[in-house]
N, CA, C and O atoms as a Tripos MOL2 file, in Angstrom:
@<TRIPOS>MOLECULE
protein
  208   207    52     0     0
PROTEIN
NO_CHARGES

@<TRIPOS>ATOM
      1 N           4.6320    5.2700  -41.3800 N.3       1 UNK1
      2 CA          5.8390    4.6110  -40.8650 C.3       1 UNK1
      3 C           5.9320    4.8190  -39.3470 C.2       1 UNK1
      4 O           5.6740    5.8780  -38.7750 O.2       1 UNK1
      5 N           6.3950    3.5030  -38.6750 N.am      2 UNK2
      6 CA          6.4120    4.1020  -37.2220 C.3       2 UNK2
      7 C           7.7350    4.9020  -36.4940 C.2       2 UNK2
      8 O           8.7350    4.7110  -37.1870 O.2       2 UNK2
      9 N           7.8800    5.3170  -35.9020 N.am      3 UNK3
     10 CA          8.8920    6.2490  -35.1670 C.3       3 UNK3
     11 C          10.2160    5.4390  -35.1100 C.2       3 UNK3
     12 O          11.3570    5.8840  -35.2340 O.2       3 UNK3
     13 N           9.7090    3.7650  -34.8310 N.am      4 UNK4
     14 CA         11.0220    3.2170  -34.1000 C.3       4 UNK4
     15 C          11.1560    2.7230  -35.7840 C.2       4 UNK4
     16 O          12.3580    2.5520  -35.9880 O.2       4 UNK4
     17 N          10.4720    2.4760  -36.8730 N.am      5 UNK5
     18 CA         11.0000    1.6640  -37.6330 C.3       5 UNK5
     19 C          11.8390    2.9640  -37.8490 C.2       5 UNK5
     20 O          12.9970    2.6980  -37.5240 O.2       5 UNK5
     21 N          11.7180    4.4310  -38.3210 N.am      6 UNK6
     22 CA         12.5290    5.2660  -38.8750 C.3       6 UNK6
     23 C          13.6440    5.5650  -38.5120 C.2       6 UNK6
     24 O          14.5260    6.1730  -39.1190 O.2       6 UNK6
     25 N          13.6170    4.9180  -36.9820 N.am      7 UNK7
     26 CA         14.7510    5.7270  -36.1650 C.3       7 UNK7
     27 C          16.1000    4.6240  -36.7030 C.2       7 UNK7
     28 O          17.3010    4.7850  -36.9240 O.2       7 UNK7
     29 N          15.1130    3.4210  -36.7630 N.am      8 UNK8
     30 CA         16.2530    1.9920  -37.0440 C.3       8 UNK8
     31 C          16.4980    2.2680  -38.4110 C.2       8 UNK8
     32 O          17.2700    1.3640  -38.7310 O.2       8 UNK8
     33 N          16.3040    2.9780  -39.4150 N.am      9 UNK9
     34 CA         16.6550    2.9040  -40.6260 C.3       9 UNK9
     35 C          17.6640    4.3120  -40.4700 C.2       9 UNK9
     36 O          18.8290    4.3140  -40.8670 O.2       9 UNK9
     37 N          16.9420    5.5980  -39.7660 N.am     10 UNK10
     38 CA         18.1020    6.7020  -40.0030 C.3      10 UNK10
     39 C          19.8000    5.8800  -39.2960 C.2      10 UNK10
     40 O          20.8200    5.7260  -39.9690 O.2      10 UNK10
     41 N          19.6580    5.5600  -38.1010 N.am     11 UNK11
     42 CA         20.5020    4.9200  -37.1180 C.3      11 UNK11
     43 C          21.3040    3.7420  -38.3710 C.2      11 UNK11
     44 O          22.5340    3.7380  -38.4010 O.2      11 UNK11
     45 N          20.4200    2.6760  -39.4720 N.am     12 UNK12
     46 CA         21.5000    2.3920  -40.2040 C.3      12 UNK12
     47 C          22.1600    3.1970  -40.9480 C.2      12 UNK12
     48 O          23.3890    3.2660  -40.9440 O.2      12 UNK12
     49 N          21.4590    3.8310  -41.6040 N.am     13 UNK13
     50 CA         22.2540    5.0490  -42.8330 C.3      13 UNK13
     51 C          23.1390    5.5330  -41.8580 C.2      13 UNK13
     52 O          24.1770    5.4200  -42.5100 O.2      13 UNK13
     53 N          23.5490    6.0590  -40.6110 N.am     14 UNK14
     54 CA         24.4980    6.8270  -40.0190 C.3      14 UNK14
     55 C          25.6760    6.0080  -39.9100 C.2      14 UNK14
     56 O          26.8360    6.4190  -39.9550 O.2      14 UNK14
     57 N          25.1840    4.4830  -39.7210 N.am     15 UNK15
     58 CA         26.3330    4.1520  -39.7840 C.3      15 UNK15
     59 C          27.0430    3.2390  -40.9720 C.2      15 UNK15
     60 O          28.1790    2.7650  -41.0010 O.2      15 UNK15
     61 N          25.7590    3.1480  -42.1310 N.am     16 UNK16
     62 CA         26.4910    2.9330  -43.1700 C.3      16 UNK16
     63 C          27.8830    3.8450  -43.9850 C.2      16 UNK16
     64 O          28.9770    3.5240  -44.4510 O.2      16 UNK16
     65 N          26.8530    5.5220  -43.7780 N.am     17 UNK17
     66 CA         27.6550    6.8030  -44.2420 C.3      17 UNK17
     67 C          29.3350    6.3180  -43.3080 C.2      17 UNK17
     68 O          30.3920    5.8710  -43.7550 O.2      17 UNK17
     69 N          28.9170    6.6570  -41.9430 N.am     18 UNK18
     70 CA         30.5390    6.2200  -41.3000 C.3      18 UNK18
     71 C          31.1640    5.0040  -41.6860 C.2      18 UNK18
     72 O          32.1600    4.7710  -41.0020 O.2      18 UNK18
     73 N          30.8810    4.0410  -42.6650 N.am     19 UNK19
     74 CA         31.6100    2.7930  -42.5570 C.3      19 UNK19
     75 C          32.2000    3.5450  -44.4460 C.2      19 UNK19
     76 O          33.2850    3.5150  -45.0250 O.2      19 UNK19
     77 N          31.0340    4.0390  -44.7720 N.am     20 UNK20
     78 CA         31.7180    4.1100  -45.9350 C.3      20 UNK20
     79 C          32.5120    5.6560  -46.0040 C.2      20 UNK20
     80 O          33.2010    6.0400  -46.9490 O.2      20 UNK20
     81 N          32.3330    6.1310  -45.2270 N.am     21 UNK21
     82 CA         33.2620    7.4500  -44.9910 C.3      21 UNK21
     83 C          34.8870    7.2020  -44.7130 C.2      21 UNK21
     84 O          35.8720    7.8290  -45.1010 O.2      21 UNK21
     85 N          34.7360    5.9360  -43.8160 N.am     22 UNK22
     86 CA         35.8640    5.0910  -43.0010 C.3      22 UNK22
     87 C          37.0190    4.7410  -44.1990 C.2      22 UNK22
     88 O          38.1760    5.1210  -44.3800 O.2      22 UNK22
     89 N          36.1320    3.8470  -44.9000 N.am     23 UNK23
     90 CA         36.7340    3.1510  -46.4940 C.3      23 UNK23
     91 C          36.9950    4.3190  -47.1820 C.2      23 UNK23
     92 O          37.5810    3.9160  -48.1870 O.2      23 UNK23
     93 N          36.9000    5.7850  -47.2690 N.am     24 UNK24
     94 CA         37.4690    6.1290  -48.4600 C.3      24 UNK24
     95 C          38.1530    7.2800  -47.6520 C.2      24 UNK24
     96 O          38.5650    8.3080  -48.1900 O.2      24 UNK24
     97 N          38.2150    7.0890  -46.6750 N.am     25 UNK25
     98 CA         39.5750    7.6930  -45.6910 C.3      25 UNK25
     99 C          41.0970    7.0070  -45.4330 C.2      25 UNK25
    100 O          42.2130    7.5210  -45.5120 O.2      25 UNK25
    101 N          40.6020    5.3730  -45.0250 N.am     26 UNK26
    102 CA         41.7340    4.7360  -45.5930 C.3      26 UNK26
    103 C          42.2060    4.3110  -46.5970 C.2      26 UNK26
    104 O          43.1030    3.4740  -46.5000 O.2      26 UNK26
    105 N          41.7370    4.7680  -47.9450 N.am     27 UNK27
    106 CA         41.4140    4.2040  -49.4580 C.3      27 UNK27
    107 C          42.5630    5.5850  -49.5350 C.2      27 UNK27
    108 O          43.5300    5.4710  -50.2890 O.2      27 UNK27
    109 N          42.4130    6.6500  -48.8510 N.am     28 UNK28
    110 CA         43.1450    7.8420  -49.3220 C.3      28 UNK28
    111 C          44.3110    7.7970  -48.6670 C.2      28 UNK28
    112 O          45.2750    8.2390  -49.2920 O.2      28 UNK28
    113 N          44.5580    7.2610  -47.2460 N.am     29 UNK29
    114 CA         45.5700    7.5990  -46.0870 C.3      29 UNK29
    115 C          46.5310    6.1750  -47.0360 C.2      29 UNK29
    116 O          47.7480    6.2470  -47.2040 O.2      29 UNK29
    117 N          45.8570    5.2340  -47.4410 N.am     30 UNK30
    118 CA         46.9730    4.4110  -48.1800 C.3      30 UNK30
    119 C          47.5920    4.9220  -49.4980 C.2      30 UNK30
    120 O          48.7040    4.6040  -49.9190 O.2      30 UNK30
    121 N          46.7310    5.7420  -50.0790 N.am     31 UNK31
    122 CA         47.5780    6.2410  -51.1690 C.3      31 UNK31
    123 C          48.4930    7.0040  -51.1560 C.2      31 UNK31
    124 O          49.5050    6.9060  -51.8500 O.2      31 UNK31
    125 N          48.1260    8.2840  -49.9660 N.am     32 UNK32
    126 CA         49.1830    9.0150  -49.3620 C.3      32 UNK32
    127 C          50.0340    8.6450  -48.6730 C.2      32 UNK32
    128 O          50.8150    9.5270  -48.3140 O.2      32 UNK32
    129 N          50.2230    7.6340  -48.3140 N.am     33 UNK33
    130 CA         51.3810    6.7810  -47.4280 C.3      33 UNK33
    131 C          52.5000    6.1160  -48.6720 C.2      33 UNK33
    132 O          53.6920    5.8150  -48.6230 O.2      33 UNK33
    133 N          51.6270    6.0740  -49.5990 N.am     34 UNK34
    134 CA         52.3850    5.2490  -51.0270 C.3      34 UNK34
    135 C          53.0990    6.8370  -51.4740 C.2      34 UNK34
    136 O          54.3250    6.9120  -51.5560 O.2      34 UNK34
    137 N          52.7450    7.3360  -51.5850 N.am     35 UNK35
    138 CA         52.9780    9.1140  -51.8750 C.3      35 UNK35
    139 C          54.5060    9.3500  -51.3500 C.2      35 UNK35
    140 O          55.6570    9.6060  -51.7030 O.2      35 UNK35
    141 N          53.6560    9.0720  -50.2480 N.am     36 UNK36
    142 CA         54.8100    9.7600  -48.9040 C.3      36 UNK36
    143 C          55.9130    9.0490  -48.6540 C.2      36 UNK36
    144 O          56.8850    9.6010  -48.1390 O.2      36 UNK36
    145 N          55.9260    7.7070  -48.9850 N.am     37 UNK37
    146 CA         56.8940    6.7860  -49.1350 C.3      37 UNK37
    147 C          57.7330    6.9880  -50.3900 C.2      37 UNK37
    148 O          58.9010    7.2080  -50.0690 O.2      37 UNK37
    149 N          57.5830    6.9900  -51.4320 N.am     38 UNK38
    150 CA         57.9920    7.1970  -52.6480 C.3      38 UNK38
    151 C          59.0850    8.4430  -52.7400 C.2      38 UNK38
    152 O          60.2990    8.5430  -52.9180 O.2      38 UNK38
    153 N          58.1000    9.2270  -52.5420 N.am     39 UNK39
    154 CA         58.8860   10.8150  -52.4620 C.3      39 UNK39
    155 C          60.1190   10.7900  -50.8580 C.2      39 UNK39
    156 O          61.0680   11.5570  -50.7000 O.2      39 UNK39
    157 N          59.8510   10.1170  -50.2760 N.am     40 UNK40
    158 CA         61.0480    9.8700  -48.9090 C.3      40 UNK40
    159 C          62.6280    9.1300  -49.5130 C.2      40 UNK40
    160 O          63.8000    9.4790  -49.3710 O.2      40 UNK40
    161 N          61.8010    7.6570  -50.4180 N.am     41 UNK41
    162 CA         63.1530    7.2080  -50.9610 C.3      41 UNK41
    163 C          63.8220    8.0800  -51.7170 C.2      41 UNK41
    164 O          65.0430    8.2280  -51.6920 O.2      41 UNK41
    165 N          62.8690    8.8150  -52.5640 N.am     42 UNK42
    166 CA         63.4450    9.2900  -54.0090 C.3      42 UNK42
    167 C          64.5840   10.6580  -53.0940 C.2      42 UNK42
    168 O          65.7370   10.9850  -53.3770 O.2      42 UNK42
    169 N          63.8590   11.0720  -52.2060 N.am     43 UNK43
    170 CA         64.4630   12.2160  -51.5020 C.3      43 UNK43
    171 C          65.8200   11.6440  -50.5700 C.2      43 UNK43
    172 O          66.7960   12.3780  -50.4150 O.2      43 UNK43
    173 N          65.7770   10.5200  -50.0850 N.am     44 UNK44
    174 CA         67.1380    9.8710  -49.0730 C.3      44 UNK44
    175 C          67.7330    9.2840  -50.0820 C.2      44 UNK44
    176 O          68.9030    9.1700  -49.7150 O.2      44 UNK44
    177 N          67.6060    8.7370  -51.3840 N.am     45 UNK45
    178 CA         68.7820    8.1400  -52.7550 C.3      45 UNK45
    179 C          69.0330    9.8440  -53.2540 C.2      45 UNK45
    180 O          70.1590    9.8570  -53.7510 O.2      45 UNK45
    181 N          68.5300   11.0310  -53.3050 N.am     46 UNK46
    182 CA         68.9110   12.1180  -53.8460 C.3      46 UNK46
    183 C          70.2610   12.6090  -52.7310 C.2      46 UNK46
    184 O          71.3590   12.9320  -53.1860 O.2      46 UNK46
    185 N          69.9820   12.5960  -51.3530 N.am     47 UNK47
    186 CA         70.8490   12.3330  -50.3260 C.3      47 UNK47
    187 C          72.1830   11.9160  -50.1770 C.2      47 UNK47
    188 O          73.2030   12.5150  -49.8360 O.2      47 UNK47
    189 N          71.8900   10.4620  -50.5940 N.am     48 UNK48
    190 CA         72.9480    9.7980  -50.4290 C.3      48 UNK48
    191 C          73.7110   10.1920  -52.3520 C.2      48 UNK48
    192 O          74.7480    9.6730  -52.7660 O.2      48 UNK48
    193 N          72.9670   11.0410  -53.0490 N.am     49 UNK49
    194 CA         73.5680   10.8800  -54.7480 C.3      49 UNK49
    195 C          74.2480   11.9490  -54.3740 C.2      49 UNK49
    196 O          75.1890   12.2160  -55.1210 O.2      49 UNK49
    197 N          74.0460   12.8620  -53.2030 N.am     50 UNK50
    198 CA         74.6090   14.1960  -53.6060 C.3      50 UNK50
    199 C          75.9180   14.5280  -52.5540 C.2      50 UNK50
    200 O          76.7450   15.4380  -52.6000 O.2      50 UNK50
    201 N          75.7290   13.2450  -51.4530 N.am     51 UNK51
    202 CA         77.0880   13.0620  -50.3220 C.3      51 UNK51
    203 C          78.4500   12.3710  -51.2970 C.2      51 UNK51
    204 O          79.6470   12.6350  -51.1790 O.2      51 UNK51
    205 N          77.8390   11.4940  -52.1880 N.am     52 UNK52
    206 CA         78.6750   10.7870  -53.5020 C.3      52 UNK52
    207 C          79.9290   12.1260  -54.3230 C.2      52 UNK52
    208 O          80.6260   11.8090  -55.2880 O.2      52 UNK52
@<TRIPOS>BOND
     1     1     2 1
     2     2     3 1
     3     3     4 2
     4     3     5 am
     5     5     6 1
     6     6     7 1
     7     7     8 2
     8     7     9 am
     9     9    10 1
    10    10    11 1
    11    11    12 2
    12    11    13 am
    13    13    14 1
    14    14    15 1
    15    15    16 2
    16    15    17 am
    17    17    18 1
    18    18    19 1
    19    19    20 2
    20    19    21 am
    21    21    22 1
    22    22    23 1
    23    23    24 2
    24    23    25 am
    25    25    26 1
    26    26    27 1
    27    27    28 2
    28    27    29 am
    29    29    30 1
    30    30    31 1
    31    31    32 2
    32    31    33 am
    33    33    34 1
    34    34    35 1
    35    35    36 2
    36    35    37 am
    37    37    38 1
    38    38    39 1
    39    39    40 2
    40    39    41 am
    41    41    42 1
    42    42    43 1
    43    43    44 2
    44    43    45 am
    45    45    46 1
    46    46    47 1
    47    47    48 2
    48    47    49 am
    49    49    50 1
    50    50    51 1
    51    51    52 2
    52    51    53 am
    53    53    54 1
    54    54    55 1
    55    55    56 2
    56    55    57 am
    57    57    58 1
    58    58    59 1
    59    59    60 2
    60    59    61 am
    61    61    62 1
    62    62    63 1
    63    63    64 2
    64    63    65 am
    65    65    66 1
    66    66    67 1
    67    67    68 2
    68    67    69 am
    69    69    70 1
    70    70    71 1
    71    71    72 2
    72    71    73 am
    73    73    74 1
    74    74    75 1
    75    75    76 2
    76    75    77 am
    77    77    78 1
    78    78    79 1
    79    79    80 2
    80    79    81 am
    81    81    82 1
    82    82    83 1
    83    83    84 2
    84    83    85 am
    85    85    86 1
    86    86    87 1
    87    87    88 2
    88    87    89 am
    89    89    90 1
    90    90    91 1
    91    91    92 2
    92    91    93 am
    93    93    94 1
    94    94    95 1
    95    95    96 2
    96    95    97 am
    97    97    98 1
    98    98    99 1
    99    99   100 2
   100    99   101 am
   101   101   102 1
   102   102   103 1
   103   103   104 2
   104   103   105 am
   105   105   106 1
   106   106   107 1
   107   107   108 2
   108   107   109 am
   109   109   110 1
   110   110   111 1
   111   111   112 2
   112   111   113 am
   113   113   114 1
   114   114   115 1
   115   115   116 2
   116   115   117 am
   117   117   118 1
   118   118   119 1
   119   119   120 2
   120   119   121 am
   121   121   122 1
   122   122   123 1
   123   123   124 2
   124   123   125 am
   125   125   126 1
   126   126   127 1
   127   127   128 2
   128   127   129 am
   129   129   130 1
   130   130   131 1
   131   131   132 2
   132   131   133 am
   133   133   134 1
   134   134   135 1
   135   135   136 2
   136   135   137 am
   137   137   138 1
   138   138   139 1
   139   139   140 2
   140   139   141 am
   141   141   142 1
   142   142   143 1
   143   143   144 2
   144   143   145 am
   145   145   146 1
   146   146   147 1
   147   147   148 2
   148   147   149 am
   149   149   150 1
   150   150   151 1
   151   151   152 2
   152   151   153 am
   153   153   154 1
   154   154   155 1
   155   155   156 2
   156   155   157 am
   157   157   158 1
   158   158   159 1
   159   159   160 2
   160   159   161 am
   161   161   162 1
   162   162   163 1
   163   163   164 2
   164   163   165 am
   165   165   166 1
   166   166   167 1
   167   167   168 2
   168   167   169 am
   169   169   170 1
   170   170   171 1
   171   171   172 2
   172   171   173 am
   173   173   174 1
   174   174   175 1
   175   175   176 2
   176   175   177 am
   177   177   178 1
   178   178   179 1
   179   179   180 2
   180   179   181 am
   181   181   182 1
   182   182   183 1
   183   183   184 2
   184   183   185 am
   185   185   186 1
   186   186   187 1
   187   187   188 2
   188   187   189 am
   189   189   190 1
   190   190   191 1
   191   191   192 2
   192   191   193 am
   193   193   194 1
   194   194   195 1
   195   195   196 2
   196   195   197 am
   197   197   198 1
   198   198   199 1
   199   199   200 2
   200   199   201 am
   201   201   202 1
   202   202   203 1
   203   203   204 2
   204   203   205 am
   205   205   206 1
   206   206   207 1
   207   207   208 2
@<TRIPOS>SUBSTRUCTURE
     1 UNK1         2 RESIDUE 1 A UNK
     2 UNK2         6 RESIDUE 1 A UNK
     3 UNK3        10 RESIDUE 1 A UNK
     4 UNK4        14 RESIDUE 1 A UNK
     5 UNK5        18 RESIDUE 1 A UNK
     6 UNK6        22 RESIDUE 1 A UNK
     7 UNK7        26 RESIDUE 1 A UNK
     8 UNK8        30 RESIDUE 1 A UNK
     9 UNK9        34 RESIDUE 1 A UNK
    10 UNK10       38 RESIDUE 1 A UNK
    11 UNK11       42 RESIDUE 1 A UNK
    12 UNK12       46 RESIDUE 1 A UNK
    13 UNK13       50 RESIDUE 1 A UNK
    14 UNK14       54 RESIDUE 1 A UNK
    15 UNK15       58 RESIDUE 1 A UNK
    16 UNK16       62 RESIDUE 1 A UNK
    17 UNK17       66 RESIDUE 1 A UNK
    18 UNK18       70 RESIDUE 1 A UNK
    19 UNK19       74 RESIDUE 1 A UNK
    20 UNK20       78 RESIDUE 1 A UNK
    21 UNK21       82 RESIDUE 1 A UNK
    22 UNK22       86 RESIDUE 1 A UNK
    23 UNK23       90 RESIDUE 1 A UNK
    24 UNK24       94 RESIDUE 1 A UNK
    25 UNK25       98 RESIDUE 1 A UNK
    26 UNK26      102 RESIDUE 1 A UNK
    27 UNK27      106 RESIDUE 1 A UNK
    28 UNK28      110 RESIDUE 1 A UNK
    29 UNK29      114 RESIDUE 1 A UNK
    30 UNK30      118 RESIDUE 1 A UNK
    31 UNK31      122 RESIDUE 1 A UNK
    32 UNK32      126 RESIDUE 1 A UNK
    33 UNK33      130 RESIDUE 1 A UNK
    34 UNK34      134 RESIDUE 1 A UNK
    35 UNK35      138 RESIDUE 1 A UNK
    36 UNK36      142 RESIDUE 1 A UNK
    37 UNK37      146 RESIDUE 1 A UNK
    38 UNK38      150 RESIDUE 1 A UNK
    39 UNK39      154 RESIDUE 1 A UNK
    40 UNK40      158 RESIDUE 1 A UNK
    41 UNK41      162 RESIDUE 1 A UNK
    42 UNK42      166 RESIDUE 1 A UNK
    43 UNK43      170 RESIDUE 1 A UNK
    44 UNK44      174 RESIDUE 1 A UNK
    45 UNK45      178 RESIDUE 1 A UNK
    46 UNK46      182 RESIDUE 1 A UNK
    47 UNK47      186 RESIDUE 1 A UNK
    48 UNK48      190 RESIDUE 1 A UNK
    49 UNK49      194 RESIDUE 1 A UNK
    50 UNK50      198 RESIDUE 1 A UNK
    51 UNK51      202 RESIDUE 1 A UNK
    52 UNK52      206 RESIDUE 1 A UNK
């Protein structure tokens, strides 16, 4: 194999790994935002249940 073909194949894998590292970072930061949202309402209607 030659040097430059390897370098062009490690150089894709690096940035396949980062694209798919990318996707299951925002695959997670959206679930935790759904998380974090959820538990905010449930916590500001507990708020407003307990000023009642």
């Amino acid at each position: 194999m030659l040097p430059e073909m390897k370098l062009r194949l490690y150089g894709g894998a690096i940035i396949f790994t980062r694209a798919f590292c990318i996707k299951i970072i925002l695959k997670f930061a959206v679930r935790y935002d759904k998380i974090n949202l959820t538990v905010r309402q449930t916590g500001f209607q507990g708020v407003i249940y307990g000023k009642i």
